[in-house]
C-alpha positions as CSV (number, residue, x, y, z in Angstrom):
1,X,13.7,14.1,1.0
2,X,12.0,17.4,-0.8
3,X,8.7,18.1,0.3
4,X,5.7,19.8,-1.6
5,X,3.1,21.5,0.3
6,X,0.4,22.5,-1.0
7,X,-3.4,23.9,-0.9
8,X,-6.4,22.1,-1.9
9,X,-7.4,25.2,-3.2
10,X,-5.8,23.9,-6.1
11,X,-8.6,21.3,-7.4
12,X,-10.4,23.7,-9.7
13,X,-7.4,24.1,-11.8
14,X,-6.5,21.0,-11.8
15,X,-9.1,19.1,-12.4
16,X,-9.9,20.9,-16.1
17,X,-6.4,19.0,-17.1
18,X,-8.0,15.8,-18.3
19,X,-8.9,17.9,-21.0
20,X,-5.4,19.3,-22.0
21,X,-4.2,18.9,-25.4
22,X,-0.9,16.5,-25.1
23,X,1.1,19.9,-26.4
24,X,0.3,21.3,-22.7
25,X,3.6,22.4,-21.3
26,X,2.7,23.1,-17.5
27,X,1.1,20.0,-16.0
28,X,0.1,20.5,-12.3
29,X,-1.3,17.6,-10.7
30,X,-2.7,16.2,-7.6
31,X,-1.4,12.8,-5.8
32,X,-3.3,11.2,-3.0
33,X,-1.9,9.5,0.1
34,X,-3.5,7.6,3.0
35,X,-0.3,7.7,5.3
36,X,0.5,10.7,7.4
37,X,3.4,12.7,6.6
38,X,7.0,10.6,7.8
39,X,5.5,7.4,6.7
40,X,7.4,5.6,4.1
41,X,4.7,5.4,1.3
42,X,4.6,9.7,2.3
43,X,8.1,10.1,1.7
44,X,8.4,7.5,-1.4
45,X,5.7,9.9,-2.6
46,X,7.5,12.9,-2.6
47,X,10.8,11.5,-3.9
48,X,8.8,10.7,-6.9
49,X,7.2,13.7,-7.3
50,X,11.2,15.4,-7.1
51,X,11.5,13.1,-9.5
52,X,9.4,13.7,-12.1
53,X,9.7,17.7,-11.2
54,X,13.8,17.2,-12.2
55,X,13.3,15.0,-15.1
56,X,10.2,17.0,-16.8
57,X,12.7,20.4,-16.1
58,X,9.8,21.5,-13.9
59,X,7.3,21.1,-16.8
60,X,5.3,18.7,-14.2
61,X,4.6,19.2,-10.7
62,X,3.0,16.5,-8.2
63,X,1.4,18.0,-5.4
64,X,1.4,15.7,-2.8
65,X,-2.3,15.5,-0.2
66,X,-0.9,13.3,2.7
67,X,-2.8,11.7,5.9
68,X,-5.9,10.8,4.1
69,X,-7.4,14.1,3.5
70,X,-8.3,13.0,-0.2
71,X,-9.9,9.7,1.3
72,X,-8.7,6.1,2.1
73,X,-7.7,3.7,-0.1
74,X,-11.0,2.6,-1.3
75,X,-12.7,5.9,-2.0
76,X,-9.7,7.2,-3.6
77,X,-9.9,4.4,-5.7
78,X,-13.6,4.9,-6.4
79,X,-13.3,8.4,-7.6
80,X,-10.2,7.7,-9.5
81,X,-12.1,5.4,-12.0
82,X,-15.1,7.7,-12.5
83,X,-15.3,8.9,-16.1
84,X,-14.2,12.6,-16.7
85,X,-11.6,12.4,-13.9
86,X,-12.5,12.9,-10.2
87,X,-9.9,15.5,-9.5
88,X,-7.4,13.3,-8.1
89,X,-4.5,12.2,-10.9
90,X,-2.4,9.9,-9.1
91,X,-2.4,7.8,-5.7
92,X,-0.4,5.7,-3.5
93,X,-3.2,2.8,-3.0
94,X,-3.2,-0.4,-1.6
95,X,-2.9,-3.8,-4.1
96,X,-6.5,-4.5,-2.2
97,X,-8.2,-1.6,-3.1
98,X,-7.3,-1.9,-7.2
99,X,-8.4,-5.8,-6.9
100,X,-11.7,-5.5,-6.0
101,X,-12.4,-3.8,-9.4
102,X,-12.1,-7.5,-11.3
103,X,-7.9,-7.3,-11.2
104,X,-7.5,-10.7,-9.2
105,X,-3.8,-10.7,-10.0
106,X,-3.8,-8.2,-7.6
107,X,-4.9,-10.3,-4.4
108,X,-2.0,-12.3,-4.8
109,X,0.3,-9.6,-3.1
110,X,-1.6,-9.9,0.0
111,X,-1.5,-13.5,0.3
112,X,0.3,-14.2,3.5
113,X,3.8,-15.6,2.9
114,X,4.0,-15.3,-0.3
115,X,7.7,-13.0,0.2
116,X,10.3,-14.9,1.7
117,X,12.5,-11.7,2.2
118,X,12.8,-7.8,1.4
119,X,14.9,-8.9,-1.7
120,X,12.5,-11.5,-2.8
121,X,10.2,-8.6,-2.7
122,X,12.3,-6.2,-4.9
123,X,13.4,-8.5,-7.1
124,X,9.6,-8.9,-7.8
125,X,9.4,-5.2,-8.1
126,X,11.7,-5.2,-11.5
127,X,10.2,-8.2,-12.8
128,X,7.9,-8.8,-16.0
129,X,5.7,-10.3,-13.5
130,X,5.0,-7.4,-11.5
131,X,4.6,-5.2,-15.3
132,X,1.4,-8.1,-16.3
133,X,0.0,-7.3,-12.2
134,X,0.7,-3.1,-12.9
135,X,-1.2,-3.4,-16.4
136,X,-3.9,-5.1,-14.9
137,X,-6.8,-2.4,-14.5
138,X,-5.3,-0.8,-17.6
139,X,-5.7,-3.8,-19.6
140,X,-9.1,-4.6,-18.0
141,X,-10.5,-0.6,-18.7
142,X,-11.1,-0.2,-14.9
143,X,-10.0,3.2,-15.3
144,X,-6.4,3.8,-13.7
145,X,-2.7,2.1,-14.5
146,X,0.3,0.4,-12.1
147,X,3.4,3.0,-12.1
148,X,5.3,1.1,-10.0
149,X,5.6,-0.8,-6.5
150,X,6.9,0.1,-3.1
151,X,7.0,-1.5,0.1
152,X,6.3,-0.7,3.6
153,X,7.7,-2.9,5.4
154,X,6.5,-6.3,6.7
155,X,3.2,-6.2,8.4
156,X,2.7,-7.9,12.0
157,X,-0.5,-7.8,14.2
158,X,-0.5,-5.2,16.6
159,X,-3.4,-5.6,19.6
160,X,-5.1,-3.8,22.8
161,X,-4.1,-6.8,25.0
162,X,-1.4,-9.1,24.6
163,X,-0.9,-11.4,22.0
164,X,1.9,-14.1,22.6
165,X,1.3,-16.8,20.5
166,X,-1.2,-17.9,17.5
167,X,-4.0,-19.5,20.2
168,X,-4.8,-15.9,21.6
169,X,-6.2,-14.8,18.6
170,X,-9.1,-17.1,19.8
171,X,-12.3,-14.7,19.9
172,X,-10.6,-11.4,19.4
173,X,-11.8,-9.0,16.5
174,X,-9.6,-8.0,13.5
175,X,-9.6,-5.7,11.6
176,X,-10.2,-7.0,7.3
177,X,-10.5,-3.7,5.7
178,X,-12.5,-5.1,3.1
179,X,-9.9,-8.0,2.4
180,X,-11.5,-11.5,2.2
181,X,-8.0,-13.0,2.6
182,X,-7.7,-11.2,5.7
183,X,-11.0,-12.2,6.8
184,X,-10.8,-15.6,6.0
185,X,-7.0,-15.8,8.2
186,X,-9.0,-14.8,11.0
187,X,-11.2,-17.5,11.2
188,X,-8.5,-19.3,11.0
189,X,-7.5,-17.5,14.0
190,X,-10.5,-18.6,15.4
191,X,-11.5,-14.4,15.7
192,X,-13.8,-12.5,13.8
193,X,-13.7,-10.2,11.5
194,X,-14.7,-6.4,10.9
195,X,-13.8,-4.1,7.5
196,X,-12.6,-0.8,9.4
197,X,-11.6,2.2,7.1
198,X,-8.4,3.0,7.7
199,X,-8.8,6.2,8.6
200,X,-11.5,5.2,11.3
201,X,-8.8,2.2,12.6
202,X,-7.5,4.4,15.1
203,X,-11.1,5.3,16.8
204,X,-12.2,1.3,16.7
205,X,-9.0,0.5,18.5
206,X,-10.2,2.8,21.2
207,X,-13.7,1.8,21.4
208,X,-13.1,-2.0,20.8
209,X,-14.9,-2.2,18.0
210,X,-11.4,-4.3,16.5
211,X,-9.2,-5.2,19.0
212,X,-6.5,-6.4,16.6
213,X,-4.9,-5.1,13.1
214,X,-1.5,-5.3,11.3
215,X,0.4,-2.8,9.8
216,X,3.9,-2.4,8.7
217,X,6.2,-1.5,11.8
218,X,6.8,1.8,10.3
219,X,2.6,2.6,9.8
220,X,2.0,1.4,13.0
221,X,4.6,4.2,14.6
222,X,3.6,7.2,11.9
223,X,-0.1,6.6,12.8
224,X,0.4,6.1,16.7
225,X,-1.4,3.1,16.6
226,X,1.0,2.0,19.9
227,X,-0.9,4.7,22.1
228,X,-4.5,2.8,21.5
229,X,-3.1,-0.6,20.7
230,X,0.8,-1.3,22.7
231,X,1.2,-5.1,21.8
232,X,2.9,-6.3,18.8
233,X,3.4,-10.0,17.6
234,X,6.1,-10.1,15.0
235,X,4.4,-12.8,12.8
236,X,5.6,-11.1,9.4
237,X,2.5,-12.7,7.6
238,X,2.8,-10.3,4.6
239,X,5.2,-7.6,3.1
240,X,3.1,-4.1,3.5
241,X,3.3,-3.5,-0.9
242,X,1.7,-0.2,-2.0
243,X,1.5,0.6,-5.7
244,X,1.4,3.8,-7.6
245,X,-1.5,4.2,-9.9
246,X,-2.3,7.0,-12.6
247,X,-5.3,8.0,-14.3
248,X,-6.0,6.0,-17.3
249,X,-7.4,9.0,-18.6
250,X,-4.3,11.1,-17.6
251,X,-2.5,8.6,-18.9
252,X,-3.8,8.5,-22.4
253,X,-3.7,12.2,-22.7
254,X,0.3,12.0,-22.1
255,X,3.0,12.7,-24.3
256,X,5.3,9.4,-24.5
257,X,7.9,11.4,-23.0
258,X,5.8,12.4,-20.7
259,X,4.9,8.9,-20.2
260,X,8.6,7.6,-20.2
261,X,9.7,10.4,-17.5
262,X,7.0,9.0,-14.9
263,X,8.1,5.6,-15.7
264,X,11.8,6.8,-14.8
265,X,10.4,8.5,-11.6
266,X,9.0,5.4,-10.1
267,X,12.1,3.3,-10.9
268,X,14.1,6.3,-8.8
269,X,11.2,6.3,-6.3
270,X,11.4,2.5,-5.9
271,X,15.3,2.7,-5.2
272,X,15.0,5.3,-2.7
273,X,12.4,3.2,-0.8
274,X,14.3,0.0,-1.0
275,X,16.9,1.9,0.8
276,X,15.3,3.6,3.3
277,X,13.0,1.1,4.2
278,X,15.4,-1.0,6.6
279,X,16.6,1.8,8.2
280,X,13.1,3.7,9.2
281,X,12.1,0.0,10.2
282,X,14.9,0.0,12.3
283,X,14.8,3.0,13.7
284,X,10.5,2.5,14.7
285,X,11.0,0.1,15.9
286,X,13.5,1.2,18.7
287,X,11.3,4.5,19.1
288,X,8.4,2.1,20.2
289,X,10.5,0.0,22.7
290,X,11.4,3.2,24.5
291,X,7.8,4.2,24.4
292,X,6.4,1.1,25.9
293,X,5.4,-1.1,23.2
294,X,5.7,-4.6,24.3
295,X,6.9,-7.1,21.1
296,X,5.9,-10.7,21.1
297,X,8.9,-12.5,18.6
298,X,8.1,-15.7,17.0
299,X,9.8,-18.6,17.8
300,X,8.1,-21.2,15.5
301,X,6.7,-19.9,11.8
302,X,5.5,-23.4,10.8
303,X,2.5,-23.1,12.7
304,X,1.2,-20.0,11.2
305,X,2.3,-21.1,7.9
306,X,-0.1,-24.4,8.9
307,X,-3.3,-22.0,9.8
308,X,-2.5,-20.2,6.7
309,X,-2.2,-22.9,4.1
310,X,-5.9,-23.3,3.1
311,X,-6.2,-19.7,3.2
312,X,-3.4,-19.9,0.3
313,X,-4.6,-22.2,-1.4
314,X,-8.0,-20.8,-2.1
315,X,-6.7,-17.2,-2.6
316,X,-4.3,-18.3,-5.5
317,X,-6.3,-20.8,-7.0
318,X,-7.2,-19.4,-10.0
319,X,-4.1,-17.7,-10.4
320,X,-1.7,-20.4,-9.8
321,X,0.6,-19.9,-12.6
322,X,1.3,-15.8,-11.6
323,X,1.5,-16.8,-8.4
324,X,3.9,-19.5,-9.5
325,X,5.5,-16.9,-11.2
326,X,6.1,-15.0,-8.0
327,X,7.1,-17.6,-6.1
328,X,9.9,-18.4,-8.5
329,X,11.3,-15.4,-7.8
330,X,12.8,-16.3,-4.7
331,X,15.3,-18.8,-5.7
C-alpha cells in the first residue's frame, strides 16, 4: 500500500480550487477518513489516491486526513454539501450519513441481511443498481456524488458484558449513530437506543453511556474497541459498505478525463479491497483471540432474521423495487 502524509497546513491552498478553471494542470486535494490509519476503508483510501496519482501522471494528488481529524461521518458530510466548498474534496462516508440528505436508496445498504455473502456484495458493487444508488445525491442536487463502494467487512455486535444469544440484548443500550434502522433493531432487541458519534464511541463504551455497538471485525481491532468493550457475537446482521463521494462542485469543475481517471481509480480501489478484505478479517480476528476477546458464534440465524423482519419490511418499503433489485443479485 503507498501512503500519503500530509499537513493540514494545506487547507488554504486547497480550498481556492473550487474555483480552478477545468485547464488547471496541478490538482491537489483533500480526502477525509473516519477510520484510523490500518483500517480497511484507510488503506482502500490510499490505493485510490496511488491510483489516481499514476493514472493523472501525478497531475492529481489526494491527500489522505485519516482517524477522524476532518470530522465523523456526519459532519464531514455536512460541510461537504455547503455551497462554495467546505475545504474537504472527497470522503470515505458511511451509506447513512449521504441518506439522511433525502437519498433513501441509500438506507437500503444498511438493512440487516440484505447481503447473503462477500460476493453478493461485490457483485452489487459492479452493478447498474449500485450506479442509480451512487448518482443519488447527484441527481437530487444534495451537493456531493457516489465514486464507488467498498466494504469493510461484516459487522457483528461487540459489548462490555457478554452477549451469547439474541435474549441478552434485553435492556442493554446500543449504540444507533443516528440510524433509525438501527434503532428500530434494538427495540426489537428489547434494548434501547443512543446516536453516539463515532468518534465519541470509544469514551461511551467506557462510561456506559452504550453498552453495545457493531462494527466490522476489522474496525473493531483498528479502533481498539476490544480494550473498552471484549465480547463479540458474530451475528453478521449487515455487510460494513462505505462509499466514496466527491464534491458535486469539484465534480463539475472536472475535465472528463479527469472525470474518467477517478472513475478508473475507484474500480482499482474496489479490487484491491475485495482482496484484502478476507485476509485483514482473518488476520483481526486471530489478533483479538490472543488478546482476550471472547466470540459468541451463532448457531441459529433464523431467529435474528425473525426479530429483524418487520424492521425490513418497513425500511424497504418504499423502495421495494431497488431493493428487489439488490436482492436479485444474489442468485
Amino acid at each position: 500500500m503507498r501512503k500519503i502524509f500530509v499537513s493540514i497546513a494545506v487547507f488554504s491552498t486547497l480550498f481556492a480550487f473550487a474555483s480552478c478553471s477545468k485547464e488547471q494542470k496541478k490538482i491537489e486535494l483533500v480526502m477525509a477518513e473516519p477510520n484510523p490509519e490500518g483500517s480497511i476503508s484507510a488503506k482502500v483510501d490510499h490505493e485510490f489516491a496511488y491510483k489516481v496519482e499514476e493514472l493523472s501522471k501525478g497531475s492529481i494528488k489526494i491527500q489522505v486526513h485519516a482517524s477522524g481529524v476532518l470530522g465523523d461521518n456526519s459532519s464531514v458530510m455536512a460541510a461537504m454539501v455547503k455551497p462554495g466548498n467546505s475545504g474537504i474534496h472527497l470522503a470515505r462516508l458511511s451509506p447513512i450519513a449521504v441518506s439522511h440528505y433525502n437519498c433513501p436508496n441509500h438506507s437500503l445498504l444498511n438493512v440487516p441481511y440484505t447481503f447473503k455473502n462477500h460476493e453478493h456484495f461485490w457483485k452489487f458493487a459492479s452493478s447498474p443498481v449500485a450506479q442509480k444508488i451512487l448518482n443519488e445525491p447527484y441527481t437530487k442536487k444534495v451537493g456531493v456524488k457516489g465514486l464507488f463502494f467498498m466494504e469493510e467487512g461484516f459487522r457483528h455486535f461487540f459489548s462490555t458484558k457478554p452477549l451469547n444469544d439474541i435474549e441478552d440484548f434485553a435492556g442493554e443500550k446500543i449504540r444507533s449513530a443516528g440510524n433509525p434502522i438501527m434503532e428500530e433493531l434494538a427495540a426489537s432487541l428489547k434494548a434501547s437506543s443512543k446516536s453516539v458519534p463515532f468518534t465519541s464511541l470509544y469514551a461511551a463504551l467506557q462510561t456506559g453511556e452504550v453498552t453495545v455497538a457493531e462494527q466490522p471485525i476489522i474496525n473493531y481491532l483498528s479502533n481498539d474497541f476490544n480494550r473498552v468493550a471484549p465480547y463479540m457475537i458474530l451475528d453478521g446482521h449487515e455487510i460494513g459498505v462505505a462509499e466514496v463521494v466527491i464534491s458535486s462542485e469539484l465534480w463539475k469543475s472536472l475535465t472528463k478525463e479527469q472525470q474518467n481517471i477517478l472513475i478508473e481509480a475507484g474500480k482499482y480501489a474496489g479490487e484491491y479491497c475485495q482482496k484484502v478484505v478476507q485476509e485483514s478479517e482473518n488476520s483481526a480476528k486471530l489478533t483479538l483471540r490472543n488478546s482476550g476477546t471472547k466470540f459468541a458464534e451463532v448457531k441459529d440465524f433464523s431467529k435474528w432474521q425473525k426479530v429483524c423482519a418487520d424492521v425490513i419490511s418497513r425500511a424497504v418499503r418504499d423502495n421495494t423495487e431497488i431493493y428487489g433489485e439488490i436482492l436479485n443479485l444474489a442468485d
